[in-house]
Every structure is written in C-alpha cells, then in structure tokens.
C-alpha positions in Angstrom: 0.0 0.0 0.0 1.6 3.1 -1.2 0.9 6.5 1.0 2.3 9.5 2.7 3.0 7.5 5.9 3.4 3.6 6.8 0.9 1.4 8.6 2.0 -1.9 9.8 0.1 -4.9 8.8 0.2 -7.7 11.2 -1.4 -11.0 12.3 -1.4 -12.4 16.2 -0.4 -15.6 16.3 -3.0 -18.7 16.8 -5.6 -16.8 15.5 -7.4 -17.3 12.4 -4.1 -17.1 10.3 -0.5 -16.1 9.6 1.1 -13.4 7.6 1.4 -15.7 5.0 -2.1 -15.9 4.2 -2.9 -12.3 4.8 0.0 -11.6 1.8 -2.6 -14.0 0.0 -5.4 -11.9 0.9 -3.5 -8.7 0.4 -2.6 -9.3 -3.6 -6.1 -10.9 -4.4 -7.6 -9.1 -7.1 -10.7 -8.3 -5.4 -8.8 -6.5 -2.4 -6.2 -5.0 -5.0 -9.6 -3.2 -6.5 -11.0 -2.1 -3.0 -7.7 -0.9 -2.2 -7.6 0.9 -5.7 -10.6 2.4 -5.0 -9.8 3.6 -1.7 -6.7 4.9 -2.6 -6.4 9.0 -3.6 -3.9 11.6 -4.2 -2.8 13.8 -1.7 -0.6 16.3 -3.9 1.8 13.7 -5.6 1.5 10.9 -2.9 -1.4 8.3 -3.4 -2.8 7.4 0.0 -5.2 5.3 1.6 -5.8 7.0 4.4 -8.1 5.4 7.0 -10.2 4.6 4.4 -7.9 1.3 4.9 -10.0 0.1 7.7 -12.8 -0.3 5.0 -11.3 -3.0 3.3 -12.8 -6.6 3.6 -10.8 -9.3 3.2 -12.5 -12.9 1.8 -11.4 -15.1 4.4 -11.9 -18.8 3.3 -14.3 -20.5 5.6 -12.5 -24.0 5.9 -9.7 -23.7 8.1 -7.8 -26.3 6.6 -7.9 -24.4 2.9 -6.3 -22.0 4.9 -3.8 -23.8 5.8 -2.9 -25.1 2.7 -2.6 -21.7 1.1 -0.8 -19.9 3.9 1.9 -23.2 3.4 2.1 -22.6 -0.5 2.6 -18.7 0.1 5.3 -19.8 2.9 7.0 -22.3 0.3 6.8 -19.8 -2.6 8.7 -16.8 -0.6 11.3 -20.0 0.6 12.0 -20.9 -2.7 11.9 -17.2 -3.7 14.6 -16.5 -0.7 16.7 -19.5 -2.1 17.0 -18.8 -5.2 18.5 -15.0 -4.1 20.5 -16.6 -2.0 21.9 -18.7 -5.0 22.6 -15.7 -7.0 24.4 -13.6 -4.5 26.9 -16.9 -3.9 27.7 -16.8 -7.7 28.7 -12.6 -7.1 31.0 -14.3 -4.2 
C-alpha cells in the first residue's frame, strides 16, 4: 500500500491465520480493487488514508484451505529467498 506514511500490517499468532495468508489476501484481485478504489492523491503521494480500515478481506471459511494456502505462500517466498540466495553466492 503506497501513501504519505506507513501502517503496519500484522497477524497475532494462533488466531485465524499467519502473515502468510494475509500476503494471500492482500494481492487478491478483489482486495487490489478495493484498495484501488480507496486509494487518492494527496498532492503527488497516493494514499489510503483510514479509508484502509474499509477494506474486507475474503477469508476462506474452511480452516484447513487455509492452511494449505498460507503453506504454498510460505513455500513460494522460501523458494523465492533461495533462489536469491543462490545468486548472491555466484557474485562471491
């Protein structure tokens, strides 16, 4: 979320899920649009303002689908992390 000041975004722990699945949630089109729409410019910086409390995030009933998608999004940013890790060794 680009604006004129930072908010942190952050999940408790054993509650209904982990940061993993809230990146999910965050880069799902139908949030991406809210956010779009939410978003304005404030001279040259777009902001959200607390217009970002107005989001609503589609949180999958079934616990378990959860789960599973929070463990892909883990596995994806591993992998991600890896590979960079792999690259930066060739440099050295």
């Amino acid at each position: 979320i680009i604006q004129s000041h930072l908010v942190k975004i952050t999940t408790l722990k054993n509650k209904l899920f982990d940061s993993y699945y809230l990146l999910y949630l965050l880069n799902l089109a139908i949030v991406q649009k809210q956010v779009k729409k939410y978003t304005f410019t404030q001279g040259t910086i777009p902001t959200i303002a607390n217009k970002f409390f107005e989001i609503i995030l589609p949180i999958h009933k079934n616990n378990n689908r959860i789960k599973e998608i929070s463990s892909k999004i883990k596995k994806i940013i591993d992998q991600k992390n890896h590979t960079k890790k792999l690259i930066n060794d060739i440099y050295q």
